[in-house]
N, C-alpha and C positions, 0 to 999 in steps of 0.2 A: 787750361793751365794759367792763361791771365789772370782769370779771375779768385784761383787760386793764389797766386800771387800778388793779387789786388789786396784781399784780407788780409796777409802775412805782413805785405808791408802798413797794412793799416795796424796790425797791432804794435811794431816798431813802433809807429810816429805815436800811438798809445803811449809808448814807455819811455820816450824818450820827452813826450810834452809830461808826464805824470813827475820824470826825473827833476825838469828845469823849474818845474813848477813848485814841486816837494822842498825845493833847495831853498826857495824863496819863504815858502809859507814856514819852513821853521825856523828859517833866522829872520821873521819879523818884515820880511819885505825889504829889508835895506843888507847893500852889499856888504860881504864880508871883506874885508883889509887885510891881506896875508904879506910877509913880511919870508923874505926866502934868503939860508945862509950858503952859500955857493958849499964853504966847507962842508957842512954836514949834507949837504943836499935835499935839505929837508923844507917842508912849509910849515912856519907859523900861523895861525892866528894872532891878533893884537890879544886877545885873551889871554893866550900862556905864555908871552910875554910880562916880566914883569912889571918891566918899563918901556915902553917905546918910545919912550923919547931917548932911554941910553940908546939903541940902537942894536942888543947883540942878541944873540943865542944862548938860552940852556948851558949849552957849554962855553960860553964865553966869545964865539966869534962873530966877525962884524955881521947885520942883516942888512938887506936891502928891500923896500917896496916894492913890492913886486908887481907892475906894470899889468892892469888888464887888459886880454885878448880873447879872439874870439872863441866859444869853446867848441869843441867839437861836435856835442849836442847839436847845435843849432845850423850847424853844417846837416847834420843828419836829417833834422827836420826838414829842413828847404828841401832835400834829395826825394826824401820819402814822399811830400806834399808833391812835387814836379811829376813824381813817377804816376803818384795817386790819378794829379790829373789828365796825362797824355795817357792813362788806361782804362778811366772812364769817358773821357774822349771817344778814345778809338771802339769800346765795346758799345758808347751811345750812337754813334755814326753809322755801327754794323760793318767796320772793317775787318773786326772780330769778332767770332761769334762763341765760339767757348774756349 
């Protein structure tokens, strides 16, 4: 059952490094800058913004830069690698055997 679950979690951390990865290689390697209107509760990009320097939304209300944090991905990753390796561990050591 371990080792079933060994593979399972290794194609998560597949999908999840292919995600953070894919994000990057199509916007060129460099971060995107999203710009978020509390009113609409939506995310820009500087892109469909016409102006960013006015500051507003589509519909006219004020945006704000919206501060990077960590994303959940990378949460995910760290779990998935942790797990990977306290379960090759324990099945290299022979605490577990199937």
């Amino acid at each position: 059952m371990l080792i079933g679950a060994t593979v399972l979690c290794f194609l998560v951390l597949l999908v999840l490094v292919a995600d953070r990865l894919g994000a990057s290689v199509w916007h060129g390697g460099a971060q995107r800058t999203f710009y978020r209107c509390e009113r609409c509760d939506l995310r820009y990009p500087r892109s469909d913004l016409g102006d960013p320097a006015m500051r507003v939304c589509p519909a006219g209300h004020p945006v704000a830069l919206e501060e990077p944090g960590t994303a959940a991905g990378m949460v995910g990753i760290f779990a998935c690698l942790g797990f990977l390796t306290v379960a090759i561990a324990l099945v290299a050591t022979g605490w577990v055997t199937h």
